[in-house]
C-alpha positions in Angstrom: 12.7 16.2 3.4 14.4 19.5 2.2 18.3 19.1 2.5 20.0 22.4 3.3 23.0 21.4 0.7 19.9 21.5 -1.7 19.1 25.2 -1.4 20.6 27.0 -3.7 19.5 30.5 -3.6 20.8 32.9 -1.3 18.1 35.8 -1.1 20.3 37.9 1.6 23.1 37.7 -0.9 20.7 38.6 -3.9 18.7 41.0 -2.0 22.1 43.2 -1.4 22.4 43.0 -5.0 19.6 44.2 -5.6 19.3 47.0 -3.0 22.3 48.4 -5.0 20.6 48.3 -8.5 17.2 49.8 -7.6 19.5 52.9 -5.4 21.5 53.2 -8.9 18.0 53.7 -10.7 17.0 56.2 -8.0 19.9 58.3 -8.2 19.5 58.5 -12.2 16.1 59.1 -11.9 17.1 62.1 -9.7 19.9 62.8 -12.2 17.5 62.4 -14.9 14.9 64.8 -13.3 16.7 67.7 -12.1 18.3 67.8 -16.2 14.7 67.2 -17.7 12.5 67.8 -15.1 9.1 65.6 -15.1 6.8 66.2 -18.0 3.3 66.1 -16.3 0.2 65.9 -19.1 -2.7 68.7 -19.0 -5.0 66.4 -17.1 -2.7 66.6 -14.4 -1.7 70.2 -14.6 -3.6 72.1 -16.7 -2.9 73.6 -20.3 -4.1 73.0 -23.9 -3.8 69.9 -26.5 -4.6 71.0 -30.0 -4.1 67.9 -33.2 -4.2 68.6 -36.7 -4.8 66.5 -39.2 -2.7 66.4 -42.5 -1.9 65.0 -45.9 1.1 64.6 -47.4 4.4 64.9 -46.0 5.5 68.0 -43.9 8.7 68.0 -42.2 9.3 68.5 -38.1 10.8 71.5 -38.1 8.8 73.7 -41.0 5.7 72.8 -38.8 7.6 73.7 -35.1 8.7 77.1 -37.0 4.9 77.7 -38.2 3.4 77.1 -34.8 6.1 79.8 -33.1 4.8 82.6 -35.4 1.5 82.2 -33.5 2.7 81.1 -30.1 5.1 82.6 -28.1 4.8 80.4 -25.0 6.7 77.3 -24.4 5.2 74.4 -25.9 5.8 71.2 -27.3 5.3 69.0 -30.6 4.5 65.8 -31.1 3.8 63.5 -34.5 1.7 60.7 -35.0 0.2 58.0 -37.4 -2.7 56.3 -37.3 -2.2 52.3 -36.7 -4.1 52.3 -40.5 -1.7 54.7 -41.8 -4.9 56.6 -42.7 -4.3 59.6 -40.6 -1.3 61.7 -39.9 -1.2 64.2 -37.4 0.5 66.9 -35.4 -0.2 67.5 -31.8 0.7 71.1 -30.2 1.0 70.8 -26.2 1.2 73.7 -23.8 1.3 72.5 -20.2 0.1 75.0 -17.3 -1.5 77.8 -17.1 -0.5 78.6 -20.5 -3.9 78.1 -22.9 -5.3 78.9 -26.3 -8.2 81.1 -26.7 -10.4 80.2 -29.6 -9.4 83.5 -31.4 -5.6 82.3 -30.9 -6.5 78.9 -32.3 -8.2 80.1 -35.2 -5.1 82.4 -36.2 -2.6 79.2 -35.8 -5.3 77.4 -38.0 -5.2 80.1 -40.6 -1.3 80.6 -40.4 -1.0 76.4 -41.0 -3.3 76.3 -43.9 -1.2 79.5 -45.4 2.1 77.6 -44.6 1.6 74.1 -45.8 -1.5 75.1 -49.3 -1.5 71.9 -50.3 -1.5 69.7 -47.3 -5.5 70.3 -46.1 -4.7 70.8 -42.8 -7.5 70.7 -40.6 -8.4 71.0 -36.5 -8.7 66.9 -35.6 -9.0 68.1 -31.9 -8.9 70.1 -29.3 -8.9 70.1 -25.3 -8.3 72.5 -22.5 -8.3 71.9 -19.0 -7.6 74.6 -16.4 -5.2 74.0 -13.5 -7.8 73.7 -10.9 -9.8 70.7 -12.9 -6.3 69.1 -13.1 -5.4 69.8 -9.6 -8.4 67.4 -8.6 -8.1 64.7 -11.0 -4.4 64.6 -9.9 -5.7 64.2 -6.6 -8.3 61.6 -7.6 -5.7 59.2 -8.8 -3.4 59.6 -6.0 -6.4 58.5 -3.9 -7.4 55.6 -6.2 -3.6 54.1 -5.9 -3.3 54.9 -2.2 -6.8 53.1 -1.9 -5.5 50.1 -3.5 -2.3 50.1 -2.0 -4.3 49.9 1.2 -6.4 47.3 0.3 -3.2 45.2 -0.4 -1.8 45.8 3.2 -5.1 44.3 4.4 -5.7 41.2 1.8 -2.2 40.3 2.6 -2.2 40.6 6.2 -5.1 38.6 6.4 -4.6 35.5 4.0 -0.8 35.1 5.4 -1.8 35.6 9.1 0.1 32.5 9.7 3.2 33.7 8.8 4.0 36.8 10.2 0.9 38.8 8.9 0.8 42.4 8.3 4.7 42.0 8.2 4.2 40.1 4.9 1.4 43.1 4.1 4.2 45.6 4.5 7.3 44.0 2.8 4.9 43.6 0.0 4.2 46.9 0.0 7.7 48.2 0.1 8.1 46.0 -2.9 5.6 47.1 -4.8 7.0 51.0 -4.0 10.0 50.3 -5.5 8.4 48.8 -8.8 6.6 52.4 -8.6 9.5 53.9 -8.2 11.2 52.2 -11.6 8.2 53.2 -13.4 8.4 56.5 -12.4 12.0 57.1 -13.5 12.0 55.0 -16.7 9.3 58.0 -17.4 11.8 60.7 -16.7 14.6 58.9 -18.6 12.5 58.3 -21.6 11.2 61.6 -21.6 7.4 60.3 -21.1 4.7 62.6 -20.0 3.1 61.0 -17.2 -0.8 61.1 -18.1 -4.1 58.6 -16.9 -2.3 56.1 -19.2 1.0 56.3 -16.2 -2.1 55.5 -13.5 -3.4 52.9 -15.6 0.3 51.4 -15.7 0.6 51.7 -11.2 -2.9 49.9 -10.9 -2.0 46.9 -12.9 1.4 46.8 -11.6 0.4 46.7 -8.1 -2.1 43.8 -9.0 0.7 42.3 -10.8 3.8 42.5 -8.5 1.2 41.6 -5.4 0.2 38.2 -7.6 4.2 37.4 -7.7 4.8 37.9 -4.1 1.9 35.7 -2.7 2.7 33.2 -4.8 6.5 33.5 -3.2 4.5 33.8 0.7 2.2 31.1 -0.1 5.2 28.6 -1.1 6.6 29.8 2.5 3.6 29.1 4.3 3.1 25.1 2.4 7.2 24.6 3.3 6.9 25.5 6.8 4.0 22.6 7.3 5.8 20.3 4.9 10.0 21.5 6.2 9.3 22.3 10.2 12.6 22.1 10.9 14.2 25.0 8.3 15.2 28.6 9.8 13.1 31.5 8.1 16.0 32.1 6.0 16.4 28.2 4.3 12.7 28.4 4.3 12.3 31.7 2.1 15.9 30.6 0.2 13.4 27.2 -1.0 10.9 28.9 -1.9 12.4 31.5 -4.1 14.3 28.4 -5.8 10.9 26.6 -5.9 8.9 29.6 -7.9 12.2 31.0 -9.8 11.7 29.2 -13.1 8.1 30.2 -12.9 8.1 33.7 -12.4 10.9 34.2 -14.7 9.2 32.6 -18.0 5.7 34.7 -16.3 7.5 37.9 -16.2 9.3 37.2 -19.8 6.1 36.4 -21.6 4.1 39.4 -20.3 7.2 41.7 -21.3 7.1 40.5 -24.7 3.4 41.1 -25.2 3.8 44.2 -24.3 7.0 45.0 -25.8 4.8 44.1 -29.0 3.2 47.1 -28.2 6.0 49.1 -27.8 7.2 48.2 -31.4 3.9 49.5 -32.7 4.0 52.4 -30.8 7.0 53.6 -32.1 6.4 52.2 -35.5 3.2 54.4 -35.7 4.4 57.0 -33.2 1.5 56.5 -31.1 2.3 58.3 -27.9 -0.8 57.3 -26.3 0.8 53.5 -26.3 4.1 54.4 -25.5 3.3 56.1 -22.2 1.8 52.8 -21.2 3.8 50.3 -22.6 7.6 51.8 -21.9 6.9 51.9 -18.2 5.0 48.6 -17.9 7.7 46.7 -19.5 10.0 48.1 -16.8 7.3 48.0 -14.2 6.6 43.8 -14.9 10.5 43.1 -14.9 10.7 45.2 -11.7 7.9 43.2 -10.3 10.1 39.8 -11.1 13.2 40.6 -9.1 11.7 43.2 -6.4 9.0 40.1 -5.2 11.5 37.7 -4.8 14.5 39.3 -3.6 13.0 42.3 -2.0 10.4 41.3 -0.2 10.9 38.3 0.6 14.5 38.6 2.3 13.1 42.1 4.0 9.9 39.4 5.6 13.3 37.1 6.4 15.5 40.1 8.4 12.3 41.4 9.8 11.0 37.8 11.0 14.8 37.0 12.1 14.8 40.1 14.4 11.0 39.6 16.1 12.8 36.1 16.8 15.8 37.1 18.4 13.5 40.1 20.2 11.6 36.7 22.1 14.1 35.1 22.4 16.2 37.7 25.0 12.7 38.5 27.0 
């Protein structure tokens, strides 16, 4: 039998905490975005990606001062390497309505090869898309996490019926918005453009944070038959203590692995990567703590007040 002198977490206390660190990321992402504004990728807004290949070494800013000879709208630059080390490329960027014709492209083509003689610069690739084609893929993915998100409200309602139901569906969910939320701003803060790679990174955080937090409920649900006699509170304080270890070496390894990637991304300066592996090593920590200690004590105050609700009819 559980001894309340052997509970050792206090979620309430931690869950304070922890309300305070995820409002000091908001505000920063706020901060963050009203200084740098949110970089949104073509797919999601329209504009034109053009990458050239190269040999040899060029620097930064020659190739910046090149490209503004032929383009007079705002755009940006971006460098990277093959993971072979085969391939070295520049990619030119111009979000929005903004776009290249071909007979523009051609020129900056020309105007490159004229510039840099001896570094056979070449078109590697080229995509438009116009603002209305991005407008509906935008919309797409919203639906596709709005779907899921859905779809978690219900699984967890249902399997945790016992247990308060679709009050565990929607503290998950809050959870799982804030875990959003970090990704979002970490995007901001590290100046990421959020592309299909950022959507990729909310699907498989939702499954991920949703796996931590019904492990947390299900431990809940087995200590209520086995601890009858605990308050909500003791009841979700042993549970969290029960899982702790465990979701703390989970979250750490999965961080690392992808951390790998975040080496290599900035090794090679693969963008591509480092869209998707900044914000998911954020996003997995995030999912640690916010399970835990956000929805869990939110299922405990909301439980707590149904309680005292019954108990005054």
């Amino acid at each position: 039998m559980a001894k309340i002198k052997d509970i050792k977490i206090n979620s309430k206390k931690i869950f304070k905490i922890s309300l305070i660190v995820y409002a000091a990321i908001l505000i920063a992402g706020i901060v963050f975005g009203l200084i740098f504004g949110v970089s949104l990728d073509i797919n999601f807004k329209g504009g034109t990606r053009i990458t050239y290949a190269f040999e040899g070494d060029i620097k930064d800013e020659d190739f910046n001062a090149a490209v503004g000879e032929v383009i007079k709208s705002k755009y940006t630059v971006s460098r990277n390497t093959s993971i072979a080390g085969d391939t070295d490329t520049f990619t030119i960027s111009l979000v929005g309505k903004k776009s290249l014709s071909a007979k523009n492209q051609e020129e900056l083509t020309e105007k490159l090869n004229e510039k840099f003689k001896d570094n056979k610069i070449e078109l590697y690739d080229s995509n438009s898309v116009s603002p209305t084609v991005a407008g509906t893929f935008f919309l797409k993915s919203l639906v596709a996490v709005l779907i899921a998100a859905a779809l978690v409200v219900l699984y967890v309602g249902i399997r945790f019926k016992k247990i308060g139901g679709i009050t565990a569906a929607l503290t998950a969910l809050c959870a799982l918005v804030l875990d959003l939320m970090v990704t979002f701003v970490v995007c901001i803060i590290f100046k990421l453009q959020i592309d299909s790679n950022y959507i990729a990174v909310v699907l498989t955080i939702l499954g991920y944070s949703l796996n931590d937090t019904i492990v947390c409920y299900d431990r809940v649900r087995e200590n209520k038959k086995l601890y009858p006699d605990l308050s909500i509170e003791q009841n979700m304080n042993l549970s969290i203590q029960g899982i702790l270890t465990r979701n703390i070496v989970t979250s750490v390894t999965t961080s690392l692995a992808v951390l790998t990637i975040v080496v290599v991304s900035e090794l090679y300066g693969l963008s591509s990567l480092r869209t998707f592996a900044i914000p998911m090593t954020f996003g997995l920590l995030s999912g640690c703590v916010s399970s835990l200690f956000i929805a869990g004590p939110l299922w405990v105050v909301w439980r707590e007040n149904r309680e005292k609700k019954k108990a005054k009819v």
